[in-house]
C-alpha positions in Angstrom: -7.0 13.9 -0.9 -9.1 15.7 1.7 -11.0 13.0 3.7 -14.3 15.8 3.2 -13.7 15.3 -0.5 -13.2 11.4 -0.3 -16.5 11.1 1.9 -18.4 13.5 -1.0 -17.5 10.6 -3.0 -17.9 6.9 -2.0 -15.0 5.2 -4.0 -16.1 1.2 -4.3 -12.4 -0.2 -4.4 -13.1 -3.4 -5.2 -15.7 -3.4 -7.8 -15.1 -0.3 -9.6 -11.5 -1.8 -9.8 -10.6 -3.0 -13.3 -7.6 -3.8 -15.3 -8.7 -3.8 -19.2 -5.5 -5.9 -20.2 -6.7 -8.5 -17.8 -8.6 -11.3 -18.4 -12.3 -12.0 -16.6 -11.1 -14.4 -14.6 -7.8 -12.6 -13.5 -10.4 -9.5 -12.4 -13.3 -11.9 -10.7 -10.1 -13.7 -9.0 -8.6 -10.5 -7.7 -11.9 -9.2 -6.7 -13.0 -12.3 -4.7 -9.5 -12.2 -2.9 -10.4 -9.1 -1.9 -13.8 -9.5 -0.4 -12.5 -11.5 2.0 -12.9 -9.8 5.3 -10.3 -12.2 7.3 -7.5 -10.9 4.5 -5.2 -8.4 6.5 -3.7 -7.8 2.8 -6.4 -6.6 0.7 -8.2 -2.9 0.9 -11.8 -2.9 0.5 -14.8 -1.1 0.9 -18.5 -1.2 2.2 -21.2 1.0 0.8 -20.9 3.1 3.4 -18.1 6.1 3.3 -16.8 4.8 6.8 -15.3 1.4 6.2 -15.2 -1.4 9.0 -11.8 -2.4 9.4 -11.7 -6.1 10.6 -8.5 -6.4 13.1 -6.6 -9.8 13.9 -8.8 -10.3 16.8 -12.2 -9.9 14.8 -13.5 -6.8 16.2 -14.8 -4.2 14.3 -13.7 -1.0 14.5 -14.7 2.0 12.3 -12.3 3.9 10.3 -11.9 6.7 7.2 -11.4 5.2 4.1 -7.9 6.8 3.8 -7.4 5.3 7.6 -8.1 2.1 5.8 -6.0 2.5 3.1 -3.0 3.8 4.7 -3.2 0.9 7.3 -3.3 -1.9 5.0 -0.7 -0.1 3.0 1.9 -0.2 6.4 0.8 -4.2 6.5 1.6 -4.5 3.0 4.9 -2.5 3.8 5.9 -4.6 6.5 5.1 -8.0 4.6 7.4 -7.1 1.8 9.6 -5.4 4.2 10.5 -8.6 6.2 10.7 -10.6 2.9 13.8 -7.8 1.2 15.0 -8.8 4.8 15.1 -12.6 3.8 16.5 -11.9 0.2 19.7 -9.9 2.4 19.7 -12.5 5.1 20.1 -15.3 2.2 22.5 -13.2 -0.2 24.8 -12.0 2.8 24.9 -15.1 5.7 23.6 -18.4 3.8 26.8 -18.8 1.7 28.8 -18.2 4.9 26.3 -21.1 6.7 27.5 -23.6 3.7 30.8 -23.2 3.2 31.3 -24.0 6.9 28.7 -27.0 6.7 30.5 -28.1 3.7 33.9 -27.4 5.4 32.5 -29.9 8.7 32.0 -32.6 5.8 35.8 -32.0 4.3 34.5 -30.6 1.3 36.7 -28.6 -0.7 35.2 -25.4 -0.5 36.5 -22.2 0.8 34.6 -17.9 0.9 37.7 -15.5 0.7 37.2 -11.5 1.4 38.8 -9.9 -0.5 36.8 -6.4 -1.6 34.4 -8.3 -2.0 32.9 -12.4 -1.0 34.4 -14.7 -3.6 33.8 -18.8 -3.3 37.2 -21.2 -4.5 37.7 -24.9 -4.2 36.2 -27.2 -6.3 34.4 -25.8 -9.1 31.7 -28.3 -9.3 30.5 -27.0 -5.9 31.6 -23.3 -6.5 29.1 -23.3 -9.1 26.1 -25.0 -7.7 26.5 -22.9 -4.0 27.0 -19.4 -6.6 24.0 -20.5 -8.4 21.6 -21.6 -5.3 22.5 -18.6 -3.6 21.3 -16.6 -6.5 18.5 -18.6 -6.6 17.2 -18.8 -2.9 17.4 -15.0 -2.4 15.2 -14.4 -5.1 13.0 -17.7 -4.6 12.3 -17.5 -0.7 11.4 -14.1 0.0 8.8 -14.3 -3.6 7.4 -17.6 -1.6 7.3 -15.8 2.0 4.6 -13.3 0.1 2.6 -15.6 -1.9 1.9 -17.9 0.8 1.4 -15.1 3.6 -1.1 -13.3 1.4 -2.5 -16.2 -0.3 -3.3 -14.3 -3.3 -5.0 -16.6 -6.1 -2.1 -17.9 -8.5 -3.9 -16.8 -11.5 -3.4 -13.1 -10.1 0.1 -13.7 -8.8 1.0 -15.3 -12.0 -1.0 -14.0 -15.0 0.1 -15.9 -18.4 -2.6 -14.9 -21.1 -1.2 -12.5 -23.1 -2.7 -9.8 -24.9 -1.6 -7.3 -27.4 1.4 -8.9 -28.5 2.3 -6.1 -30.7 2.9 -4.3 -27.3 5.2 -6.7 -26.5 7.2 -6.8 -29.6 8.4 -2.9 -29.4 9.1 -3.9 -26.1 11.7 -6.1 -27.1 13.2 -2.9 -28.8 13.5 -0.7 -26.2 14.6 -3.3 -23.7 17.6 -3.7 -26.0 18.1 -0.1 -26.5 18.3 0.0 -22.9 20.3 -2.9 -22.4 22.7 -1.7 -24.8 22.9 1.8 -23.5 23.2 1.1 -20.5 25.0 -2.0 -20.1 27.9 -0.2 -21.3 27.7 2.3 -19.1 27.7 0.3 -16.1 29.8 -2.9 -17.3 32.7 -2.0 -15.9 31.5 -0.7 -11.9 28.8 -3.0 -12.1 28.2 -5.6 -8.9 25.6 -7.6 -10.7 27.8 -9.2 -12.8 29.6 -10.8 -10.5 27.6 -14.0 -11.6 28.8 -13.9 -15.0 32.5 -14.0 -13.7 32.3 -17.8 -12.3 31.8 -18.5 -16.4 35.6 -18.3 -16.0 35.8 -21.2 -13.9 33.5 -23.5 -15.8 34.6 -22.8 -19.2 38.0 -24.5 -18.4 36.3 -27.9 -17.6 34.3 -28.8 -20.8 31.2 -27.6 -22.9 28.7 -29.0 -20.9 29.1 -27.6 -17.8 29.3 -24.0 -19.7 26.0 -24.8 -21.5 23.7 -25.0 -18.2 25.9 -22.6 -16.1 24.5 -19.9 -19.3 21.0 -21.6 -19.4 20.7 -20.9 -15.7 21.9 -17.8 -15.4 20.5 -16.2 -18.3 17.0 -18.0 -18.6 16.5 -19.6 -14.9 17.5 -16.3 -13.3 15.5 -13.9 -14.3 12.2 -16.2 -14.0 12.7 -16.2 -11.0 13.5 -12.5 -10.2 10.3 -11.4 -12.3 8.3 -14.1 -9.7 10.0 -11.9 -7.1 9.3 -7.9 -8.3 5.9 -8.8 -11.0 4.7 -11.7 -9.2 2.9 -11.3 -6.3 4.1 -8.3 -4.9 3.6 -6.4 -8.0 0.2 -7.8 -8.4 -1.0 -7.2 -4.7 0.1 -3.4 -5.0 -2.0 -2.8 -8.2 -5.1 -2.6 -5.7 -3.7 0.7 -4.9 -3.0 1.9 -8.5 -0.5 1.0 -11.4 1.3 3.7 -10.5 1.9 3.3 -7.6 2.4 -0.3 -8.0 5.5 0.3 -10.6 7.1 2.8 -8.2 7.3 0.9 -5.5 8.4 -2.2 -6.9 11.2 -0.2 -9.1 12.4 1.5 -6.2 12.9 -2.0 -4.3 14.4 -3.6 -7.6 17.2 -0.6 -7.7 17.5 -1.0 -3.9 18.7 -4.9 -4.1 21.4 -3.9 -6.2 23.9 -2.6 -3.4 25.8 -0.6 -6.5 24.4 3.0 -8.0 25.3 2.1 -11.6 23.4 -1.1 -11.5 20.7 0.8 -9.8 20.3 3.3 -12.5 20.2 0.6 -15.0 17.7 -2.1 -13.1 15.8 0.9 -12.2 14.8 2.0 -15.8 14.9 -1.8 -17.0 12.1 -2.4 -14.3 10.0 0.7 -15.3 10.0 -0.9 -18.9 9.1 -4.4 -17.9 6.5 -3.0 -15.9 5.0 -1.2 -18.5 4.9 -4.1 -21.1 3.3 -6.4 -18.1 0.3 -4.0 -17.6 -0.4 -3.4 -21.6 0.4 -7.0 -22.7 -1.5 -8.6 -19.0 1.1 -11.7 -18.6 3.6 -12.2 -16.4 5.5 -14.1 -19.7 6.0 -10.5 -20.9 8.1 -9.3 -17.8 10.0 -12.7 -17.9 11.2 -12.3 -21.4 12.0 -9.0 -21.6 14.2 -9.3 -18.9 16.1 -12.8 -20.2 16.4 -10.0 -22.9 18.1 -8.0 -20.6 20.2 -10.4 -19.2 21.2 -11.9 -22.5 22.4 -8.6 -23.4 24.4 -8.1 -20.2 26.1 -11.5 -21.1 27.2 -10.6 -24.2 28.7 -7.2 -22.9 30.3 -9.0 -19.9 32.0 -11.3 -22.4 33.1 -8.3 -24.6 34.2 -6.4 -21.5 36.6 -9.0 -20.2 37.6 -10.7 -23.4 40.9 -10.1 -25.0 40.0 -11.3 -28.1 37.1 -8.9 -29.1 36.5 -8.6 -33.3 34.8 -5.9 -34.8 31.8 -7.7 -36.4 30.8 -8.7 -32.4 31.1 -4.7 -31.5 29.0 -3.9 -34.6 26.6 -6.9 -33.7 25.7 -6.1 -30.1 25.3 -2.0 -31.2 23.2 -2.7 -34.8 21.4 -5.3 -33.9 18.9 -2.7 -31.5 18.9 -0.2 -33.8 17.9 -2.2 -36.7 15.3 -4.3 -34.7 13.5 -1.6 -33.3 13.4 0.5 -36.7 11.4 -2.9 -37.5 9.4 -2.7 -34.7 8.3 0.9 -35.5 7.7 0.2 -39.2 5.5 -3.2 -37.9 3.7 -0.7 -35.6 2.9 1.7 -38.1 2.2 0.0 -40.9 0.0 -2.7 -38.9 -3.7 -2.4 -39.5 -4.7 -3.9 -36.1 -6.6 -2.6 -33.4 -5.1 -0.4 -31.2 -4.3 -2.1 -27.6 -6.7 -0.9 -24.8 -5.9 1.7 -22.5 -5.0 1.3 -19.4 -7.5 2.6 -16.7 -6.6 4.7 -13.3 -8.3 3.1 -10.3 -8.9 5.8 -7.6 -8.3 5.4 -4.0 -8.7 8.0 -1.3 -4.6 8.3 -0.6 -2.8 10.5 -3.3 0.4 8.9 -4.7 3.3 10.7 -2.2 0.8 9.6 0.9 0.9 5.8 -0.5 4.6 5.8 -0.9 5.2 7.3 2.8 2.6 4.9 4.2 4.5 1.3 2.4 8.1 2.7 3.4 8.0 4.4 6.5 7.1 0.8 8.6 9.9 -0.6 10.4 10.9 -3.8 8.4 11.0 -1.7 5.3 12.7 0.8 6.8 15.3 -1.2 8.2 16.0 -2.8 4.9 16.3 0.5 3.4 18.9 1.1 5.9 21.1 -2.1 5.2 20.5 -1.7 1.8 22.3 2.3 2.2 25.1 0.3 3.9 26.1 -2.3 2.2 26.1 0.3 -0.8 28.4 2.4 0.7 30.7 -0.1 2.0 31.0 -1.9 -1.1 31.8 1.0 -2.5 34.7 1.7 0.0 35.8 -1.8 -0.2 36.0 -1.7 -4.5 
């Protein structure tokens, strides 16, 4: 937007912002945390068209509103850009670092290379290292933002949920997806990689299989949703919903390191994203995608199994169809009110500015970079 139309019209980006699925407290939460003056992380706005910009050292210096915006926006970028730093740093170095502590202790452990990094030894430990691994990359770099930008947890972390009819077509087409393309990317995809330590735990008893599924399917995914619709999610909406799915989608396909899964996580995220702005509750973007990952179980399993019956094809493939033809028949027939809109809150940047401004900063870039790489070299080496 021309800064001579934005000054024409004084945009109050804090009070005129408003989230209808929200609850009151979620919107008087998110509007105090951004009041703040001291908070590097939030964009706000005086009365007056020229904004005063409070730097680390407390001086004031006077700026455009779009200055504004696009320099909070490069903080932003380079917050979350050092925290996708931390989720490579754990994912590619931290199981190196504990198989050789484990290895000082005469633990039987061992990390082979072969295509790609595969843990062997005893299983017991081969599972809980797979598992913390997975957990910790997702875990650390969601704790790095919530405690740098010490946004309120009831913003970070919405759980009332409203319109639950939203939420139950979303359940359809998160299994239409799933289905779709789970198939298509089963067999090139990197992501499951987790599911293939099942075959090392299934040999040893029931038990062990039961929470090795629990935590991968249910533990997981709770915690990758705290990553990509907890806070950073939430602290990006201040710039527009829009904006706010984008950016997160495009990091979400960018941890992947594969293009199939890319593709796939990609469009998953855009759904879950959806659903968590017209439903308001972070408990929305968690199921969905234990949804998700449910589904990619079961096609993992059919994938690799040599014992596949029909009624288990005809299961995973029907079972979409015939729940979301309920879903539409529940949604037509259904004589409650209609779910409230969603509302678009203006800034002074237009949508391709706000998207140059959050990943053109150096951290973000630089994980874009790696990100590139290790794509292309785990394609060369698979």
């Amino acid at each position: 937007m021309p800064e001579e139309t934005a000054l024409k019209k004084v945009i109050d980006v804090v009070e005129d912002f408003c989230c209808p699925n929200q609850t009151a407290d979620y919107q008087n939460a998110y509007r105090s945390w951004r009041r703040k003056k001291q908070n590097p992380y939030a964009f706000r706005f005086t009365k007056n068209p020229k904004e005063t910009a409070f730097a680390e050292s407390q001086a004031a210096a006077v700026q455009s509103p779009a200055q504004t915006e696009q320099n909070v926006l490069h903080k932003i970028g380079r917050l979350v850009g050092y925290a996708m730093i931390c989720y490579l740093i754990v994912e590619n170095i931290f199981d190196k670092l504990i198989v050789m502590l484990m290895q000082m202790l005469h633990l039987h452990i061992e990390l082979v290379f072969s295509g790609e990094s595969r843990l062997y030894g005893d299983e017991n430990l081969v599972f809980w290292v797979a598992f913390g691994i997975q957990f910790l990359k997702y875990l650390l770099p969601a704790l790095l933002l919530q405690i740098t930008t010490k946004l309120p947890f009831q913003v970070s972390v919405p759980l009332k949920l409203r319109n639950p009819r939203k939420l139950f077509s979303g359940f359809a087409l998160v299994m239409l997806l799933s289905t779709g393309l789970g198939m298509l990317s089963a067999p090139m995809s990197l992501d499951l990689e987790k599911y293939r330590l099942m075959s090392s735990t299934t040999d040893t008893g029931s038990n062990r299989m039961i929470i090795y599924i629990l935590m991968t399917i249910f533990v997981l995914p709770l915690i990758t949703e705290l990553l990509l619709h907890g806070c950073m999610f939430q602290v990006l909406r201040q710039f527009g919903d829009v904006f706010a799915i984008a950016s997160t989608a495009i990091l979400a396909a960018a941890l992947t390191h594969n293009i199939f899964d890319a593709l796939r996580i990609g469009l998953i995220h855009l759904t879950i994203s959806y659903y968590l702005i017209h439903t308001g509750s972070f408990w929305s973007a968690a199921c969905l995608r234990i949804v998700h990952e449910i589904y990619m179980f079961v096609i993992f399993y059919i994938e690799t199994s040599d014992n596949i019956s029909t009624h288990e094809w005809w299961l995973i493939m029907l079972l979409p169809c015939i729940f979301s033809a309920g879903a539409v028949l529940y949604l037509l027939f259904s004589k409650n009110k209609q779910p409230e809109k969603t509302e678009q809150n203006l800034t002074y940047l237009n949508i391709r500015e706000k998207i140059e401004a959050f990943f053109t900063v150096m951290p973000m870039v630089s994980f874009l970079i790696c990100s590139v790489l290790l794509l292309v070299i785990t394609a060369m080496l698979t």
